[in-house]
C-alpha positions in Angstrom: 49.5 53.1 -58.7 51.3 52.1 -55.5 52.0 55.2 -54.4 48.4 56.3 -54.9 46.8 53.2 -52.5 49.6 54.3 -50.2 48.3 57.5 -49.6 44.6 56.7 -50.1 45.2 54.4 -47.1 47.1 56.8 -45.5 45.3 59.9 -45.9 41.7 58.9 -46.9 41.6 60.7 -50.2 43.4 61.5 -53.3 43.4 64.1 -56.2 43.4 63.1 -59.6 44.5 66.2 -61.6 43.0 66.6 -64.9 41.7 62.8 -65.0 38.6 64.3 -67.1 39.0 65.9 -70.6 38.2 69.4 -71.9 35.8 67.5 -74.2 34.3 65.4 -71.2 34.0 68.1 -68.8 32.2 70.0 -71.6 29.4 67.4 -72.2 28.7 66.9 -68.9 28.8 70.7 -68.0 26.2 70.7 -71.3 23.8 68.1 -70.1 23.9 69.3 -66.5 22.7 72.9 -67.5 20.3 71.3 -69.6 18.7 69.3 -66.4 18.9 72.4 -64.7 16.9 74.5 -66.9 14.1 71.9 -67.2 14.4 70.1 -63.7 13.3 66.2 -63.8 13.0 64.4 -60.2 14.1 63.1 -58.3 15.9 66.3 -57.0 16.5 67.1 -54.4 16.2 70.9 -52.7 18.1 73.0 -50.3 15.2 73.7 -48.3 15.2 69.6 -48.0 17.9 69.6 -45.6 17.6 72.3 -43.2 21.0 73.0 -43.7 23.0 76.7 -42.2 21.7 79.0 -45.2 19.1 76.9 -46.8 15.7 78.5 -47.2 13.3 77.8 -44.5 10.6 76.2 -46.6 10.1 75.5 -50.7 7.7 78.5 -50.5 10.3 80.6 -48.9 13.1 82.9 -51.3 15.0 80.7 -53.1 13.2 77.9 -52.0 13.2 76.3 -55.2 17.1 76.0 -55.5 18.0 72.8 -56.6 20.8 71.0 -54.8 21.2 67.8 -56.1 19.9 66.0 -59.6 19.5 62.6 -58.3 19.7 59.3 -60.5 22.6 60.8 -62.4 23.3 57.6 -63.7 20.0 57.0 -65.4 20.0 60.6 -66.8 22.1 60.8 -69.4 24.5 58.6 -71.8 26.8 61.5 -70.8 27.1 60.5 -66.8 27.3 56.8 -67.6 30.1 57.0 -69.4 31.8 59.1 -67.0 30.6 56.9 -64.2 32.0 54.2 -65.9 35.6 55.5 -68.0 38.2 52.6 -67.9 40.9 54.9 -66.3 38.7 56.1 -63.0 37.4 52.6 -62.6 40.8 51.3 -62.9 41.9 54.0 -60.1 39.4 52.7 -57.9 39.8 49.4 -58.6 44.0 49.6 -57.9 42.3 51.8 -54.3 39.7 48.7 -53.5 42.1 45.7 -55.0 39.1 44.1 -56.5 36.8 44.5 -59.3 34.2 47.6 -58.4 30.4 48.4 -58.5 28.7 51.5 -58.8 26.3 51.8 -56.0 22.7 53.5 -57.6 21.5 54.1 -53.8 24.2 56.9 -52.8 25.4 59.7 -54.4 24.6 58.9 -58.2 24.2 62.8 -58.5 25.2 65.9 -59.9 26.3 68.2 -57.2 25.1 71.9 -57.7 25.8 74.9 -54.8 24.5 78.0 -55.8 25.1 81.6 -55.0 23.1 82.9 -51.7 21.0 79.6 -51.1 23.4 76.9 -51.7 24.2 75.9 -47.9 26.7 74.7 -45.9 27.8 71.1 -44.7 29.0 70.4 -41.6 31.3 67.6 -40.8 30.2 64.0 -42.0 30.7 60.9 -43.2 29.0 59.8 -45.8 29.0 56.1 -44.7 27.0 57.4 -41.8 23.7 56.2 -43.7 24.9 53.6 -46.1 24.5 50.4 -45.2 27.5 47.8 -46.2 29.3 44.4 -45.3 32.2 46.9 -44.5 32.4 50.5 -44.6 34.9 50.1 -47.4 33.5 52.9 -50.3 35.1 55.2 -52.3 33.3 58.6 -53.2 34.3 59.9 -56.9 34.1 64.0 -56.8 34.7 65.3 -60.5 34.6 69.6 -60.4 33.4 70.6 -63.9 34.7 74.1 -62.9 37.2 75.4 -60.2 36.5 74.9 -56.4 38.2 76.8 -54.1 37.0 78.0 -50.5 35.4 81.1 -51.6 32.8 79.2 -53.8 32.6 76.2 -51.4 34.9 73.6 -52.3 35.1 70.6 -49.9 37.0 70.6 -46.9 38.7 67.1 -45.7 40.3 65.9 -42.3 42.9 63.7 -43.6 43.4 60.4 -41.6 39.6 60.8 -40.0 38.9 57.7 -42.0 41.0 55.7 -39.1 39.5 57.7 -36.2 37.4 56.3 -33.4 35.4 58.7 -31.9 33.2 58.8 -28.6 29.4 58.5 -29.2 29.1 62.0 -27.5 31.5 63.3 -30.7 28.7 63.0 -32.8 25.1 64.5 -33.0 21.5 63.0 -33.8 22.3 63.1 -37.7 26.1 61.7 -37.1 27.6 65.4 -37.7 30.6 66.1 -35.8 30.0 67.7 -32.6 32.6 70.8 -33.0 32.5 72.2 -29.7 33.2 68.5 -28.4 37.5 69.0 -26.8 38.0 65.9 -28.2 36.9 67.0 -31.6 39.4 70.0 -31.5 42.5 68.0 -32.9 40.6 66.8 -35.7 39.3 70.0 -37.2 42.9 71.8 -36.4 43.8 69.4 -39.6 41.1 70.0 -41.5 42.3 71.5 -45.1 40.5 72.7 -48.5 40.6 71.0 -51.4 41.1 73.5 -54.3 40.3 71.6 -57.6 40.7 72.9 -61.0 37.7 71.7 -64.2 38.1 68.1 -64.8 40.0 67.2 -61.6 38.7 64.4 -59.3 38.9 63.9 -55.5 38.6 60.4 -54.6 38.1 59.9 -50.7 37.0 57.4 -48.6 33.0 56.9 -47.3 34.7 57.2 -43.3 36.5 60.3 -44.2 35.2 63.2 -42.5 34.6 65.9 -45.0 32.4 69.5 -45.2 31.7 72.7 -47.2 31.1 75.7 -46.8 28.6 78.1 -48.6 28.9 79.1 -52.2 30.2 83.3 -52.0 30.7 83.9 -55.8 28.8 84.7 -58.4 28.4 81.6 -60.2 26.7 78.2 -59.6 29.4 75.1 -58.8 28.9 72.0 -60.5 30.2 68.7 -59.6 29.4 65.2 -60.5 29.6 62.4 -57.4 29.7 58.6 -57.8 30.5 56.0 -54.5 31.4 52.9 -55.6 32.3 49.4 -53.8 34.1 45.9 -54.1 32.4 43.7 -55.9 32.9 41.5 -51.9 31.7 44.3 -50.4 27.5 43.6 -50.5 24.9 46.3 -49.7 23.0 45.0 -46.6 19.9 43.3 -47.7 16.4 45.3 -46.7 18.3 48.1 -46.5 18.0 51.9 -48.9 21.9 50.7 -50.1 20.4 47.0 -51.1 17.2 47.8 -52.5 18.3 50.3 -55.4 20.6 48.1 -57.5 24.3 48.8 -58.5 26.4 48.7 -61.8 29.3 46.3 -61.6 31.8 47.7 -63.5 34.8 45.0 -63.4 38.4 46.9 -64.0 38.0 49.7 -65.6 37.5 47.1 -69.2 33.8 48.8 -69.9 32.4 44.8 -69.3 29.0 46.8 -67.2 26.4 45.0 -66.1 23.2 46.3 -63.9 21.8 45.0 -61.2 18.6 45.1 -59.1 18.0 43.4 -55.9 15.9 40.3 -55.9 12.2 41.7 -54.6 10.8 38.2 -55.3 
């Protein structure tokens, strides 16, 4: 476990190889075709984000295409348990030294990025609107099937998560201005994450990360959790504060939910 904080603090991520079972991966994989084939909100839709590829409008072709099932958590014994598994809380816990929490405000979602209309990302951070004492989260990315370039697997800048960059390096959004000369050393070290069913990339909410569009023939699914020290406290009056969190202790299955005081 050493040698996994080392290079989580080193690098900004790590991959977990085969961290979720054959019989996990095919639950999940069950209920999230399930959710798909009678969409519940909240969703969210690629023509929401005005991303390269989306569809201009939810009227326009394939404007119906479902990026994200939101409020995985509350979906579905199936993603709570995941969510939850003694040996990726534990992980996180060894990354964070400290007993974790499950943030319901960010991420909590399954990940889907179809053929044609699933779009690309360009370069982020998600801690670019999450609100926290310190920007000290870890994002949980399980692939219930392989990801590799072709179908749009993430892309990571290792180290970015130490990076100070000038205001001008980023956009209106926060995306990574790539045409910035400062921003040309960075993306020279960008590099793919190819992840096989049941694996798990664990990175941190500074690290700068992207996608490209899905080219196969098949819809990618992947399931994303952030999660934070238990010292680490959403800002009050703020989207992170006002949806709740799990804590989660160790990895020990002791859960217990949440909600902000609206008193």
């Amino acid at each position: 476990m050493q040698r996994l904080q080392q290079a989580f603090s080193s690098n900004g991520f790590v991959v977990l190889r085969g961290i979720a079972s054959e019989q996990t991966c095919d639950e999940l994989e069950a209920v999230t075709r399930a959710e798909l084939r009678h969409p519940a909100p909240p969703l969210e839709f690629e023509a929401d984000v005005g991303y390269a590829g989306a569809p201009a409008s939810r009227e326009a072709t394939g404007g119906n295409t479902i990026r994200r099932l939101r409020n995985a958590y509350g979906r579905h014994e199936a993603f709570r348990r995941w969510a939850s598994s003694p040996q990726l809380v534990n992980t996180v816990a060894t990354l964070l030294d400290e007993e974790v929490c499950l943030t319901l405000a960010h991420h909590n979602c399954v990940m889907t990025k179809h053929p044609h209309f699933g779009s690309k990302t360009g370069w982020h951070r998600d801690i670019r609107y999450w609100s926290f004492k310190r920007a000290e989260l870890v994002v949980a990315w399980l692939a219930l099937g392989d990801e590799n370039e072709h179908n749009g697997a993430l892309r990571v800048i290792p180290t970015s998560h130490r990076t100070v960059l000038a205001d001008s390096q980023l956009d209106d959004a926060a995306f990574l201005v790539e045409s910035h000369p400062d921003s040309a050393p960075l993306l020279r070290s960008a590099c793919s994450i190819a992840l096989r069913r049941g694996d798990v990339l664990l990175f941190h909410s500074q690290l700068f990360h992207a996608a490209g569009q899905n080219l196969s023939d098949s819809v990618k699914l992947s399931i994303a959790f952030a999660f934070f020290g238990a010292s680490n406290s959403p800002l009050e009056g703020t989207r992170s504060h006002q949806t709740g969190f799990v804590a989660l202790g160790r990895g020990d299955n002791n859960t217990s939910e949440s909600a902000p005081d609206q008193s």
